[in-house]
N, C-alpha and C positions, 0 to 999 in steps of 0.2 A: 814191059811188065816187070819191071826193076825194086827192088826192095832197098833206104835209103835210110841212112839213121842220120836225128837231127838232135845235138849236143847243142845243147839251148846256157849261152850263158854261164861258162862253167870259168869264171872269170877269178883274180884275186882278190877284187872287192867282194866279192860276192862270198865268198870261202869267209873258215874260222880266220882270224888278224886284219880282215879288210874291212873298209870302209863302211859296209856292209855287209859285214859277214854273217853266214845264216848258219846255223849250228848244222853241221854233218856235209857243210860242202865240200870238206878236207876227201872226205869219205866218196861222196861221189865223185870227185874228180879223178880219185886211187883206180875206183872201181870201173871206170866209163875207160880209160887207162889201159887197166887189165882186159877189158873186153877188146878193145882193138889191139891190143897186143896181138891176140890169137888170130883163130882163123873163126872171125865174127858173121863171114857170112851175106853181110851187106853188100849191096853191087857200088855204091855211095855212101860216102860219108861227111856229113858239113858242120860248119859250126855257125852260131850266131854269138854276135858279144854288143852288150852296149857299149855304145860309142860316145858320148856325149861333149858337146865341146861348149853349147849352152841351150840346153834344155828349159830356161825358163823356167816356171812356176814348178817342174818338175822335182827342181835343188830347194830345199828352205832350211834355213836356221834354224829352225821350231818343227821338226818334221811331225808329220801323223801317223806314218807308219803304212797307211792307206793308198793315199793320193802323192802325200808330198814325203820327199825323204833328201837324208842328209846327199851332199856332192860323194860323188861313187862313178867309177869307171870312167874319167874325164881323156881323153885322148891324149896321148903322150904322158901319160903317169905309168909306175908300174900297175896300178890295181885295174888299169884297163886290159892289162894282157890275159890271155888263157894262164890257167892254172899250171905253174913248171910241168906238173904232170903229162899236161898236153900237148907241148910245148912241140915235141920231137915227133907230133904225128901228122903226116903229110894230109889235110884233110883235100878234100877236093874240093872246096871252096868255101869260105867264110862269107857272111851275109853282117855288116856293121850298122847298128838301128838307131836311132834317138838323137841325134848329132844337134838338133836344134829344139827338141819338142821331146814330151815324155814318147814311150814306142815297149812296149811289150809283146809283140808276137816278132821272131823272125821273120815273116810271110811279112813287114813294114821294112825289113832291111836288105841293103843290096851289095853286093861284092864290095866291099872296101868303103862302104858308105856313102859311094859318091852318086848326087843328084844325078836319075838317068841312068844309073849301073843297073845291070841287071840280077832281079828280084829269084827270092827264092823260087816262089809258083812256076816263072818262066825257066825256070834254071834247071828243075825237076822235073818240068814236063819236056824240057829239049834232050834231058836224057832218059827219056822213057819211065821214070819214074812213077809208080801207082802205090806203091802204101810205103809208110816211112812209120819208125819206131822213133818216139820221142822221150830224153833224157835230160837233167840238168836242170838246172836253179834258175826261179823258185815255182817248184810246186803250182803255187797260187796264184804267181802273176808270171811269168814268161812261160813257164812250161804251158800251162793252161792257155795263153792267149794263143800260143803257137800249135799246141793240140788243134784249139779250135778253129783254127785260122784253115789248119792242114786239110782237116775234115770238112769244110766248107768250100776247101779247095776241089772238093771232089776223091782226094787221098783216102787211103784207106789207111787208118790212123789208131796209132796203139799207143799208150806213154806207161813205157816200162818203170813203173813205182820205184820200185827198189832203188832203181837209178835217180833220185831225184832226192830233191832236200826244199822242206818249206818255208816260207820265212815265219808263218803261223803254223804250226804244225797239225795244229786243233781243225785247221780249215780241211787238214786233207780227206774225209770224208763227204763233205760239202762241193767240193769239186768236183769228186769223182761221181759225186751226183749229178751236178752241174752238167761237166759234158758226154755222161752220157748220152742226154736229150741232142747233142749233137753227133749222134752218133760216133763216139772216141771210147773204143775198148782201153780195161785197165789191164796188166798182166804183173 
């Protein structure tokens, strides 16, 4: 009956100067930071990060913003790694997604990315894990898929706003409508 925080993506592409950067990931990464500094409370702490080494149609020249976006997070770059911020905190296990294919929910990636590693779901449920608080980049598409992933898992599932940054910012209303219906409190 363990309570489990999941740091979704909190990457240097993904931050303001990356490849990808989404306006105020500088901020969430400070703040996700400062919470684990303290004494946060959680029994678990993990991270997810895109991995990509060729995601196919995922990379495009001409990106949409949507579907297809510019090369970001590729393996062995710096904008693959956690945010310096995070650098220095011992998580208790990293979950690596998308290596070959687009992957937006943590709950598609597994320890170190490797085919066969073992998966978030199984990973939470072997340490008694039942609700997890959900953080990190973006909003709209990893936080969200992995919200809803959690909650579907049977998790009892909260995605701490304030911690999170959007790539649309306009969308985060619509989201928070979104998974509601999937049962995912907002806080």
């Amino acid at each position: 009956m363990g309570k489990a925080l999941i740091v979704v993506d909190v990457q240097v592409d993904f931050c303001e100067g990356g490849a990808l950067g989404v306006e105020g990931g500088n901020r969430v990464a400070a703040e996700v930071a400062e919470l684990l500094a303290g004494d946060h409370g959680y029994d678990a702490v993990v991270a997810t990060r895109d991995h990509h080494i060729d995601p196919g149609t995922h990379f495009s020249d001409q990106p949409d913003f949507v579907d297809t976006w510019p090369p970001h997070c590729v393996v062995g770059t710096p904008g693959q790694e956690l945010h310096p911020d995070l650098r220095g905190y011992g998580f208790d296990a990293v979950f690596d997604k998308g290596s070959y294919e687009a992957a937006y929910s943590g709950f598609e990636g597994s320890i170190g990315g490797a085919e066969g590693g073992e998966r978030l779901a199984a990973w939470l449920g072997r340490n008694a894990i039942t609700e997890v608080d959900v953080v990190g980049i973006a909003t709209d598409y990893c936080v969200r898929a992995t919200a809803r992933d959690a909650a579907l898992e049977g998790f009892e599932t909260t995605v701490l706003s304030n911690l999170t940054a959007a790539v649309h910012p306009d969308s985060f209303a619509a989201v928070e409508a979104d998974l509601a219906g999937d049962r995912v409190a907002w806080a």
